[in-house]
C-alpha positions in Angstrom: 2.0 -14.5 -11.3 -1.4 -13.3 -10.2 -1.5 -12.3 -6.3 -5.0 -12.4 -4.3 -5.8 -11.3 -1.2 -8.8 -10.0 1.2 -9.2 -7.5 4.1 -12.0 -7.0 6.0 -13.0 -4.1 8.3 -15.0 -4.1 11.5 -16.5 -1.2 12.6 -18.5 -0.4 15.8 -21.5 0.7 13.8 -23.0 1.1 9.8 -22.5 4.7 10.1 -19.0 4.8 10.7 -18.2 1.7 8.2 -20.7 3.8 5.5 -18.5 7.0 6.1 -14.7 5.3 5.4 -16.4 3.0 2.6 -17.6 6.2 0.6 -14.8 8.3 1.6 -12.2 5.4 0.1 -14.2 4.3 -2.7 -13.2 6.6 -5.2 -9.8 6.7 -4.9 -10.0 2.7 -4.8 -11.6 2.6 -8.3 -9.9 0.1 -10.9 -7.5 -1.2 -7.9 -9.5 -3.2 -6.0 -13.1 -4.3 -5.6 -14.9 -3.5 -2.4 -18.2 -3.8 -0.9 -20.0 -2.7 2.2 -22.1 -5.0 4.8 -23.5 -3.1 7.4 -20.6 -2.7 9.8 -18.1 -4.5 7.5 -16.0 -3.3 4.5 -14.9 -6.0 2.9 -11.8 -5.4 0.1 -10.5 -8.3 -2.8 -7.1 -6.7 -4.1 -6.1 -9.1 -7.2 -2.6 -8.0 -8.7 0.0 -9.1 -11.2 2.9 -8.7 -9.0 3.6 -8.9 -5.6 5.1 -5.0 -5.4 1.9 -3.5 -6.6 -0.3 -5.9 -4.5 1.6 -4.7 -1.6 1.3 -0.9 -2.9 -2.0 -1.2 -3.1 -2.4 -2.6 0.2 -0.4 0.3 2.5 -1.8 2.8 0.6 -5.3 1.6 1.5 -4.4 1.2 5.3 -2.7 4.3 5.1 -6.0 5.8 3.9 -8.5 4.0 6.0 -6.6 5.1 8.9 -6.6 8.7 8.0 -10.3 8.3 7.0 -10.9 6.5 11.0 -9.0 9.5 12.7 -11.3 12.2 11.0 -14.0 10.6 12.0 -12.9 10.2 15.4 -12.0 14.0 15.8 -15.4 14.8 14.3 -16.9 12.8 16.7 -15.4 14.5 19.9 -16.4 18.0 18.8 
C-alpha cells in the first residue's frame, strides 16, 4: 500500500521559512521531497507503509519545532 500525504508551513517572513528549510533539508534527504516558496515550505512524504509514513512525519514536526524555537531564542537576544 503506498501512503501520500502533504504539509505545508507558514511562516511570518522568507527569512525565517529559508532558515528551518535549510536547516531540515539535509536530514530530510531520500525521505521526503520538499521545496521552499517564499514564506512557505511545502513537504510530499510518499511511503510504503503507514508506520514509516507516520515516522517520518513526527520526526519532521519534532524537528521543525526544534528548528522554530532556535530561531525564536536567537531572535530575542
Amino acid at each position: 500500500m503506498k501512503i501520500k500525504g502533504e504539509i505545508t508551513l507558514n511562516y511570518k517572513n522568507e527569512e525565517s521559512a529559508s532558515l528551518i528549510y535549510n536547516s531540515l533539508e539535509i536530514d530530510n534527504e531520500n525521505y521526503l521531497e520538499s521545496n521552499l516558496d517564499k514564506r512557505t515550505v511545502n513537504y510530499q512524504i510518499n511511503s510504503e507503509s503507514l508506520g514509516s509514513f507516520l515516522a517520518t512525519v513526527d520526526d519532521l514536526i519534532a524537528s521543525e519545532i526544534v528548528a522554530e524555537k532556535i530561531i525564536e531564542k536567537t531572535n530575542k537576544q
